[in-house]
C-alpha positions in Angstrom: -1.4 13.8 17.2 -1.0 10.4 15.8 -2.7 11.5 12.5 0.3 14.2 12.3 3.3 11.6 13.7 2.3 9.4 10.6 2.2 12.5 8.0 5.3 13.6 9.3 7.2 10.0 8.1 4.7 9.6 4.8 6.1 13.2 3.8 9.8 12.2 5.4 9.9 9.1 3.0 8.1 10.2 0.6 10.3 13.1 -0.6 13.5 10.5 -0.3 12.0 8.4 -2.8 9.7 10.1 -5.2 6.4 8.4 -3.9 4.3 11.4 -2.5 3.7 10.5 1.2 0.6 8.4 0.1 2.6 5.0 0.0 2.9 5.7 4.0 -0.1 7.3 4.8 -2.3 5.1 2.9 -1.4 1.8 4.7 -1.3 3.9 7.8 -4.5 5.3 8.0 -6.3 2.0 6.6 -4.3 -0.4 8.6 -3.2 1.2 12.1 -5.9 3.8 12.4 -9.2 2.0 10.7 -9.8 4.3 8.3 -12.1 3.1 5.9 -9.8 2.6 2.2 -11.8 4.9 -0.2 -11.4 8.0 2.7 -7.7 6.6 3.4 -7.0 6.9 -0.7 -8.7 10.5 -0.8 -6.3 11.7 2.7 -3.9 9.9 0.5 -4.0 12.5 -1.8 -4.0 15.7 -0.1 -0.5 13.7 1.7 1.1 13.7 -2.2 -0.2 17.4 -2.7 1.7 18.4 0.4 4.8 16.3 0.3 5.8 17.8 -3.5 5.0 21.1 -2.2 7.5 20.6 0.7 9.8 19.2 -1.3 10.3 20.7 -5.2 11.0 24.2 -3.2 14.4 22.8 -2.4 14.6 20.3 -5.5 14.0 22.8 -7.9 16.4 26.0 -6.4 19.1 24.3 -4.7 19.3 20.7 -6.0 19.1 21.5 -9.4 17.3 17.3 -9.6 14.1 18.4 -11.1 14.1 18.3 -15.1 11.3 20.3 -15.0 10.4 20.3 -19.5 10.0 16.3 -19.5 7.8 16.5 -16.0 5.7 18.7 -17.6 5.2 16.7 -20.8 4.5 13.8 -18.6 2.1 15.7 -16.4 -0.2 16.0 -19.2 -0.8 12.3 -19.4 -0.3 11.6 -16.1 -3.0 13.8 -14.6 -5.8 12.2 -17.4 -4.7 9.1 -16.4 -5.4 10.2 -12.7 -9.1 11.3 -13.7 -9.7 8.4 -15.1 -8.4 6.3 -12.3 -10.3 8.8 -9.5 -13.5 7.7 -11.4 -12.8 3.8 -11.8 -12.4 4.1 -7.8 -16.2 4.2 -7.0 -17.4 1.3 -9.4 -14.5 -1.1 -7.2 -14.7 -2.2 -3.6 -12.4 -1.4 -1.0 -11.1 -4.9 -0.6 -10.2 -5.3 -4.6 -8.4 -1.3 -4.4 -6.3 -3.1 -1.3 -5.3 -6.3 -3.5 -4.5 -3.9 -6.5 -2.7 -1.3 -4.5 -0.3 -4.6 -3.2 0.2 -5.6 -6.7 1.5 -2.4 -7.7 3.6 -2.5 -4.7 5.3 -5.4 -5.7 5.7 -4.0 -9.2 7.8 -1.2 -7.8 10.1 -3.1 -5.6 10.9 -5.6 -8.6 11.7 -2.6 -11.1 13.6 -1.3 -8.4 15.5 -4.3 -7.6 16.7 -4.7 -11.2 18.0 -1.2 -11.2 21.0 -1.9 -7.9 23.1 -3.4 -10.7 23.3 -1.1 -12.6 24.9 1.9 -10.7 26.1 3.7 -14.2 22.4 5.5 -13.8 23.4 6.6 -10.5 26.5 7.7 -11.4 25.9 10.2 -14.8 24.7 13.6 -13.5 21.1 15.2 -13.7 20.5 15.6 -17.5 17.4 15.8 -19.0 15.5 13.0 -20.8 16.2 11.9 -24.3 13.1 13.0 -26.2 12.4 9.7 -28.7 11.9 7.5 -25.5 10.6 10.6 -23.4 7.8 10.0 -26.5 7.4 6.5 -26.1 6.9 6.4 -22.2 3.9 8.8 -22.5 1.7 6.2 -22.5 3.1 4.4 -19.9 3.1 7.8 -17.8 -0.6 7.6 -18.7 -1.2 4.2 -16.6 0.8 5.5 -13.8 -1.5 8.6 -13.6 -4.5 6.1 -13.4 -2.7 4.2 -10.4 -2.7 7.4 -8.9 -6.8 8.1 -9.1 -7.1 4.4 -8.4 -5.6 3.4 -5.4 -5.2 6.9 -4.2 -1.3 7.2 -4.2 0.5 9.9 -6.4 1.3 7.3 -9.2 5.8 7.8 -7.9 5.9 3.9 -7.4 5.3 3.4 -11.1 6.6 6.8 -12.1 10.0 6.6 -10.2 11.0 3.0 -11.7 10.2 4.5 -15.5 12.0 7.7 -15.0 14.8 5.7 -13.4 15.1 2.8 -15.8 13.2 4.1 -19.1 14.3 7.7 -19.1 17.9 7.3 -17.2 17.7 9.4 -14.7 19.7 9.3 -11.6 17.4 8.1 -9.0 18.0 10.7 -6.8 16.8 13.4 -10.1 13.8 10.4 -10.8 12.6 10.6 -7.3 12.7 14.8 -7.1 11.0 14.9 -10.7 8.4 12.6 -9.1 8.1 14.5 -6.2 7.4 18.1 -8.6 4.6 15.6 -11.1 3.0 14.2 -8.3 1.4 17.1 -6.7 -0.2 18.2 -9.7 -1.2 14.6 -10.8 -3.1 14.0 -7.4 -5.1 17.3 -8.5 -7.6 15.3 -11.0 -8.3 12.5 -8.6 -8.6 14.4 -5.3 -11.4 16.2 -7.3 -13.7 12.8 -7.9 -13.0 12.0 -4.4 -14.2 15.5 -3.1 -17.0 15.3 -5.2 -18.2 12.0 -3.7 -17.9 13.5 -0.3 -15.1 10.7 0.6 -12.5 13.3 2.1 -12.1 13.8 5.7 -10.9 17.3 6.6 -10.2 16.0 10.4 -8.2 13.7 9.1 -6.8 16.0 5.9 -5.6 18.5 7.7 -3.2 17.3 10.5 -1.8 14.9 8.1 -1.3 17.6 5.5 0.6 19.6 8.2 3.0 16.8 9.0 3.5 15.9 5.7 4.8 19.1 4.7 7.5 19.4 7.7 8.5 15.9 7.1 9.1 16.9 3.2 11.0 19.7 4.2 13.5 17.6 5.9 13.6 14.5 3.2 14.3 17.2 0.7 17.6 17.9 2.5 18.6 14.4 3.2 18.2 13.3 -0.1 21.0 15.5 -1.2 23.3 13.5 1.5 22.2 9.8 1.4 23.4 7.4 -1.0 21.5 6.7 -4.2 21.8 2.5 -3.1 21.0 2.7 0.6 17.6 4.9 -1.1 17.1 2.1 -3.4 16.9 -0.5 -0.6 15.1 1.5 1.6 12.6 1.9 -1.1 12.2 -2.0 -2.0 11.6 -2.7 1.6 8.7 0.0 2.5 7.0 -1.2 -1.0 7.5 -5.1 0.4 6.3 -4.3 3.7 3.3 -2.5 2.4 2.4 -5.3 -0.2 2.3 -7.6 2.4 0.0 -5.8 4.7 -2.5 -5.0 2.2 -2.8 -8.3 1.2 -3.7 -9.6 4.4 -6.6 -6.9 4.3 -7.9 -7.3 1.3 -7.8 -10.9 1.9 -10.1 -10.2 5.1 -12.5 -7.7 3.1 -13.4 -11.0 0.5 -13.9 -13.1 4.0 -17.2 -14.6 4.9 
């Protein structure tokens, strides 16, 4: 039950802000629940596979947020970037992925940060990317897909910042084209961490389920918050985890 309570806000937050569910149900699992990091990062996974499937339904047929041509063009570097990062993950120790994973964090709330002064990005409507710098990014795209196989996430706290300030999408569009790359970028990765026998299917499986109904209902709010109050919510959840996993990983290099 607590397993599905967690999913349930991973998937409810995740689909508001582009980040797959595994930003939540990472710390969760590894922090509240004990779950040993490299089994947290593969449930991590599966939670990013399930929140874009509860969530690009609505995105893609009602919303009208996803620009589906560019995601797809990403995806491609994205998802080897996330094999590459899934198979990094077992020459590292759990303690190192923690510090790294907190880094990142912090990297998203800054980018993010920068991005509440400018509210002309939130203001233009969905249109898709401009295809010079959609060209230039893929490289960049490429690094966030190995976050993803890395640290287990779906890769949205580096890929919702460049779709958002490099590409110019609205955030709400750069966190539901997130949303639609994610779940095909976690693919690659899930793989290594199947293969290594690292995924928990007691674990998998309840989150999965709660996940998916909390996506269903970020899906819909996210068409009725405001693109600022998702900003700061964002910046504080990436904060809040940083700060935890630091602690952690700071224990794990202990004595």
């Amino acid at each position: 039950m607590y397993v599905l309570a967690g999913g349930f806000g991973a998937g409810l937050l995740g689909a508001l802000m582009g980040l797959g569910g595994a930003i939540v149900a990472i710390p969760y699992l590894n922090l509240l629940l004990a779950v040993p990091m490299n089994t947290a990062a593969a449930c991590g996974l599966v939670s990013t596979l399930a929140t874009s499937c509860g969530a690009s339904g609505r995105n893609l047929c009602q919303n009208d947020l996803v620009s589906v041509d560019a995601a797809l063009r990403i995806q491609l570097f994205t998802a080897a970037g996330g094999l590459a990062g899934g198979w990094l993950a077992g020459e590292l120790q759990g303690p190192l992925l923690q510090i790294l994973f907190a880094v990142m964090l912090l990297y998203g709330s800054v980018e993010v940060g920068r991005s509440l002064r400018r509210r002309d990005l939130d203001e233009a409507p969905p249109r898709p990317p401009d295809g010079a710098r959609l060209n230039q990014s893929l490289l960049l795209f490429f690094g966030a897909g190995v976050v993803c196989g890395l640290l287990g996430v779906g890769g949205g706290l580096m890929v919702v910042p460049l779709l958002h300030l490099f590409l110019h999408l609205p955030f709400k569009a750069a966190a539901a084209t997130s949303n639609f790359m994610m779940g095909l970028t976690a693919v690659p990765a899930l793989i290594t961490y199947v293969g290594r026998g690292e995924l928990d299917l007691t674990l998998a499986i309840p989150l999965a389920t709660g996940v998916w109904l909390g996506a269903r209902l970020g899906s819909f709010l996210l068409e009725q918050l405001q693109s600022r109050l998702l900003k700061v919510m964002f910046i504080g959840l990436l904060l809040l985890s940083a700060a935890q996993m630091v602690m952690r990983g700071l224990e794990g290099f202990g004595p």
